[in-house]
C-alpha distance (Angstrom), angle and dihedral (degrees) to the residues before:
residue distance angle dihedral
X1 . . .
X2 3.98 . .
X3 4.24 86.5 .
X4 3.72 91.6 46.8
X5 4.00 90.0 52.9
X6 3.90 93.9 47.1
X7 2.90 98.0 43.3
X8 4.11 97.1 47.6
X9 3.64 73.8 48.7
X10 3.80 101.4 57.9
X11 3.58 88.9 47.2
X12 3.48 99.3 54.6
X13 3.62 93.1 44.5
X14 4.03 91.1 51.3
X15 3.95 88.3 51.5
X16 4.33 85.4 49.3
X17 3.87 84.8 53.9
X18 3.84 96.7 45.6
X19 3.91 89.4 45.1
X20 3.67 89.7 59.4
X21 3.58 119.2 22.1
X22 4.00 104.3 29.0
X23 3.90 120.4 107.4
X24 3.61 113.1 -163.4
X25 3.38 109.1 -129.6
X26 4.36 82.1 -145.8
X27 3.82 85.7 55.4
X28 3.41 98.6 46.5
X29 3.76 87.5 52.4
X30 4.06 95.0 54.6
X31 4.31 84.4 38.3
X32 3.99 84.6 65.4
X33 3.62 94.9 39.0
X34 3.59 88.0 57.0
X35 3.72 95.9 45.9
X36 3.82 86.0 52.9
X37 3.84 95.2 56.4
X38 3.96 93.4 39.3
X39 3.50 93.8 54.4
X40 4.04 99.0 52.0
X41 3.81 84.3 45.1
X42 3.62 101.5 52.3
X43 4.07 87.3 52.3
X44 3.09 92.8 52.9
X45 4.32 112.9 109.1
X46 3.68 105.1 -156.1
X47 3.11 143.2 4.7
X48 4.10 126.4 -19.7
X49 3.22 149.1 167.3
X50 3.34 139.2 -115.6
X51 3.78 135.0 -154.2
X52 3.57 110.9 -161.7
X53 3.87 141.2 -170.0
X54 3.56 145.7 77.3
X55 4.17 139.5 -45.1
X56 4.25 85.6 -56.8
X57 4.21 90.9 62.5
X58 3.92 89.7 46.9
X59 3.65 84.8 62.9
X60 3.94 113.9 32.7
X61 3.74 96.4 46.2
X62 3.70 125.7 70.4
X63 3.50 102.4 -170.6
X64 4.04 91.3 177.8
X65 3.71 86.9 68.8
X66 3.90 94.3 34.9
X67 4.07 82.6 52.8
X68 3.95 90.2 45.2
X69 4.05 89.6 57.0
X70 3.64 105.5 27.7
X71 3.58 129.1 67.9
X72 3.42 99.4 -141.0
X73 3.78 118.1 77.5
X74 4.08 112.5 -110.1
X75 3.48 126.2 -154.2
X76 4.04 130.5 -164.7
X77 3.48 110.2 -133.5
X78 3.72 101.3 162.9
X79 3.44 111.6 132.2
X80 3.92 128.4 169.2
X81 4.15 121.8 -51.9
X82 3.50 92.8 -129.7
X83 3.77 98.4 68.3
X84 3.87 80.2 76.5
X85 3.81 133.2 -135.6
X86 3.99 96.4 -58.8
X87 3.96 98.4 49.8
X88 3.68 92.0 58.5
X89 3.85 101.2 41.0
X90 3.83 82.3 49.7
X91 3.68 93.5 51.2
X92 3.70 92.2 44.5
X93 3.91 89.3 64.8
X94 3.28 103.3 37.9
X95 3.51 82.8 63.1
X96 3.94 107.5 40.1
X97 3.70 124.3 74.0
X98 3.92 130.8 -159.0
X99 4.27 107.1 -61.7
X100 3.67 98.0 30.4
X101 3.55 132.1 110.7
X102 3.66 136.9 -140.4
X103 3.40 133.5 -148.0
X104 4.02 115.6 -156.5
X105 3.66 111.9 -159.1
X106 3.82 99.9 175.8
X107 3.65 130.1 -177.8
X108 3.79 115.3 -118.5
X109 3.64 88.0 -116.1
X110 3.54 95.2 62.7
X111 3.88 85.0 66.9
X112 3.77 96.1 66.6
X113 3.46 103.9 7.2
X114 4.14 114.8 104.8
X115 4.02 105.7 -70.6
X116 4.07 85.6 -138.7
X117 4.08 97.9 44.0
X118 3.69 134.2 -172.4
X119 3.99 97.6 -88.7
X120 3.54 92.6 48.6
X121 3.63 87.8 60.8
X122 3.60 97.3 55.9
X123 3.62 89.0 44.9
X124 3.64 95.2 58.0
X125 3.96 88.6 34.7
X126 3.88 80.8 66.1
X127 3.84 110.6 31.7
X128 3.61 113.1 20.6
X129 3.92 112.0 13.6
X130 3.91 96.5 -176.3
X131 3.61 90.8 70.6
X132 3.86 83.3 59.5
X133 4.11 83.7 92.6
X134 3.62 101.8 75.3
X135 3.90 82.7 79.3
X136 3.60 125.7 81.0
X137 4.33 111.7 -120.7
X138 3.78 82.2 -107.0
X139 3.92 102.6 53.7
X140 3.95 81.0 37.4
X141 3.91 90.7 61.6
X142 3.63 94.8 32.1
X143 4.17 92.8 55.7
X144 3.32 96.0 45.8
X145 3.89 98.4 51.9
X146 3.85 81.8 47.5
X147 3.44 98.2 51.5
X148 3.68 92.1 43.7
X149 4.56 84.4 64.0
X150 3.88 84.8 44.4
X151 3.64 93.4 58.9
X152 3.70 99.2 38.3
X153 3.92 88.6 64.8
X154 3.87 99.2 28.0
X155 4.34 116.9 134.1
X156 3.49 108.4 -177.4
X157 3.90 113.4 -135.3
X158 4.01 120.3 -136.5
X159 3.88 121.6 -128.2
X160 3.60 134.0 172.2
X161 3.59 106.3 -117.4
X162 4.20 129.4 -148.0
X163 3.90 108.7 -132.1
X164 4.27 78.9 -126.0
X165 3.88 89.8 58.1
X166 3.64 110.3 -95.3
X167 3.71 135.6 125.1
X168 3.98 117.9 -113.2
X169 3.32 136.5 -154.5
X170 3.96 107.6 6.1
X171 3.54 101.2 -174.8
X172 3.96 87.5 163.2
X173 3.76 123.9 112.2
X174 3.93 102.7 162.8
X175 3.56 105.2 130.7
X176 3.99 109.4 171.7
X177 3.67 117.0 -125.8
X178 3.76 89.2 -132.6
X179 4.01 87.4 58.1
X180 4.12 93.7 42.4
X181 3.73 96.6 97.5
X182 3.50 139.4 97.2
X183 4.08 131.5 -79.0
X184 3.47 114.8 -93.7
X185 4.06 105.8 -135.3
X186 3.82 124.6 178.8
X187 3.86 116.1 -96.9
X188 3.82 92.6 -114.9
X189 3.35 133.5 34.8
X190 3.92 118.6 -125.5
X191 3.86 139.8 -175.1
X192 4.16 90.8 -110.1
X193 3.92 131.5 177.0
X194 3.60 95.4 -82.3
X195 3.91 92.9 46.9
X196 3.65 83.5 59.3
X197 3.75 94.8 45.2
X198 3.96 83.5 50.0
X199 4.01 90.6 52.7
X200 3.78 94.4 48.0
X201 3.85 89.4 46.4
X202 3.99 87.7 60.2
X203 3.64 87.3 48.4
X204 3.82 93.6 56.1
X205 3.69 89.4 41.9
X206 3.33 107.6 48.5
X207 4.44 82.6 52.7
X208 3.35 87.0 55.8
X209 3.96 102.3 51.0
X210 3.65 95.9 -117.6
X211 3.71 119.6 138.0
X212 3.83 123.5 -137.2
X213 3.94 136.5 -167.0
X214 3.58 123.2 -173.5
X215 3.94 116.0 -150.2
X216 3.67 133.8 162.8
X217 3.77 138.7 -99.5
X218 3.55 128.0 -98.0
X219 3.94 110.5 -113.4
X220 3.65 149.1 155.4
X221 3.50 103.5 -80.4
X222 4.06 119.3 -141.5
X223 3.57 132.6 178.5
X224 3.79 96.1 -106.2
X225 4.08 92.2 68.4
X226 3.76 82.4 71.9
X227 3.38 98.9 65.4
X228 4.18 95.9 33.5
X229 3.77 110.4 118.9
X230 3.79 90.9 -167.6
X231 3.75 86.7 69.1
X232 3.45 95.8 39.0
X233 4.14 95.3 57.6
X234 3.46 87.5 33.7
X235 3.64 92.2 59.1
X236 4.20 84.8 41.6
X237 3.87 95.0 56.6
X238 4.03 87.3 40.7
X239 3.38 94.0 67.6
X240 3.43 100.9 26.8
X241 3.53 91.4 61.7
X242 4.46 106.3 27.4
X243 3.53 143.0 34.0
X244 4.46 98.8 -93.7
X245 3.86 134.6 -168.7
X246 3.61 114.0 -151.0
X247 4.02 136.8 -12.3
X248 4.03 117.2 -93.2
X249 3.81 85.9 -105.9
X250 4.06 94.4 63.5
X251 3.84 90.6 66.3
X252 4.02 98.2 44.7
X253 3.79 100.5 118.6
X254 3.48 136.4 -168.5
X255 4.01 130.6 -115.2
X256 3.49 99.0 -99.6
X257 4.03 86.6 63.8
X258 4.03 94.9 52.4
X259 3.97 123.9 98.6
X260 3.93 110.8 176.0
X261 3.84 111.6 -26.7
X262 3.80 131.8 23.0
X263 3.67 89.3 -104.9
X264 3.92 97.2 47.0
X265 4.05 110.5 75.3
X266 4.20 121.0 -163.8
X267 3.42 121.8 -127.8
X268 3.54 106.1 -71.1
X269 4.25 86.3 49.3
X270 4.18 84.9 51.0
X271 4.13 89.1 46.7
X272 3.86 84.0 53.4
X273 3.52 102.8 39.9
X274 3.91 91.5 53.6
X275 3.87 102.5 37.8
X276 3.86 78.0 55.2
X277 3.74 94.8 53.6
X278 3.72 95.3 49.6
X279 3.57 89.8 58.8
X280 3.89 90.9 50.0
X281 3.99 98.4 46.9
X282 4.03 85.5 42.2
X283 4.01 85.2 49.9
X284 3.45 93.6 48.2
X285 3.70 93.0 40.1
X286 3.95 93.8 58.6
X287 3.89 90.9 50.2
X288 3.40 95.8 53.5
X289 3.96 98.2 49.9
């Protein structure tokens, strides 16, 4: 009885000292990815624009080049997807200022995925605990025990970074069989948590004179998109609802332009991805002048 007690003890001592003192090495990663972006933005005179989302945006848009062709400053603000839906709106204003615009490139997950997600946890767990209540006691306990696995088997992948955000030179194309499948999407879609988080951050931004476009992520395409009708009413209440570049169906991409994941493209998927955004913004541009 005496073991059982020390060592229920032990363990809830061990998860008090992880709580409070850990730094995920995974956290500290997306901390200095972060600091990279904030610091081009804030020098920055002018207006700018940013391209925000998660893991996918760090790699399909090369906002050196963008910044070489376009007059407008760009900025790479994608992050990681599972921060969720609310960490990267939030991000996105801290870092915009009246006359700029924003450009969301979100995962699909983000649409139906938790609007508070299991990164974002750990992020707050590490950097700004009162935030910590926008979880329920049970997601708390459950996100922390899951981080804890995450970090126990966590190798942290080297990139060359832009000073404006962006990945360069992706020379990878090692997609795993295991991860060369389609996405799974829910069989309806629904007006969720982060849907609402996305309507209030149009609210906020259209009071503070910031311009936003929606897009979609580059992925590997497969046949079974074509028939999705989460994607299709997505895209319906998308445009219904926001100013949007593109149809899910321009940014299906084949193998050849996949590094690691079917939402990260190499360098020739990047080169693609970007040479097609310049002729969208410059489009866009035209028709509204």
């Amino acid at each position: 009885m005496i073991f059982v007690i020390s060592f229920a003890g032990f363990i809830v001592a061990g998860i008090l000292l992880y709580f409070f003192t850990y730094k995920a090495k995974g956290i500290l990663r997306i901390r200095r990815l972060l600091e990279t972006k904030e610091k081009y933005a804030v020098e920055i005179v002018g207006k700018k624009r940013l391209i925000v989302g998660g893991s996918d945006v760090l790699y399909s848009f090369d906002t050196a080049l963008l910044n070489e062709k376009e007059a407008l400053p760009h900025v790479n603000f994608g992050l990681n997807v599972g921060l969720g839906m609310q960490f990267i709106l939030d991000t996105a204003l801290e870092n915009a200022e009246s006359g700029d615009e924003i450009v969301l490139c979100l995962a699909y997950s983000l649409y139906y995925r938790p609007n508070n997600d299991i990164f974002a946890y750990e992020y707050y767990r590490m950097y700004d605990r009162k935030k910590l209540k926008c979880f329920s006691m049970q997601e708390q306990v459950y996100y922390l025990l899951a981080n804890l696995k995450l970090n126990l088997k966590f190798v942290e992948k080297k990139f060359e970074i832009s000073e404006c955000g962006a990945y360069q030179n992706i020379t990878m194309s090692d997609l795993a069989p295991s991860k060369n499948k389609p996405l799974r999407f829910p069989n309806h879609f629904e007006k969720t948590e982060a849907i609402r988080a996305l309507d209030e951050f149009m609210r906020e931004t259209r009071a503070r004179n910031i311009k936003v476009w929606l897009t979609y992520p580059s992925t590997l395409g497969f046949d079974e998109y074509n028939r999705s009708s989460y994607i299709e009413d997505l895209k319906e209440y998308l445009e219904y609802n926001y100013l949007v570049i593109g149809t899910p169906n321009d940014y299906f991409v084949p193998l050849s332009e996949i590094a690691n994941s079917v939402y990260h493209v190499n360098q020739l998927g990047q080169h693609n991805r970007t040479k097609q955004f310049l002729k969208e913004v410059t489009r866009k541009e035209r028709m509204s002048s």
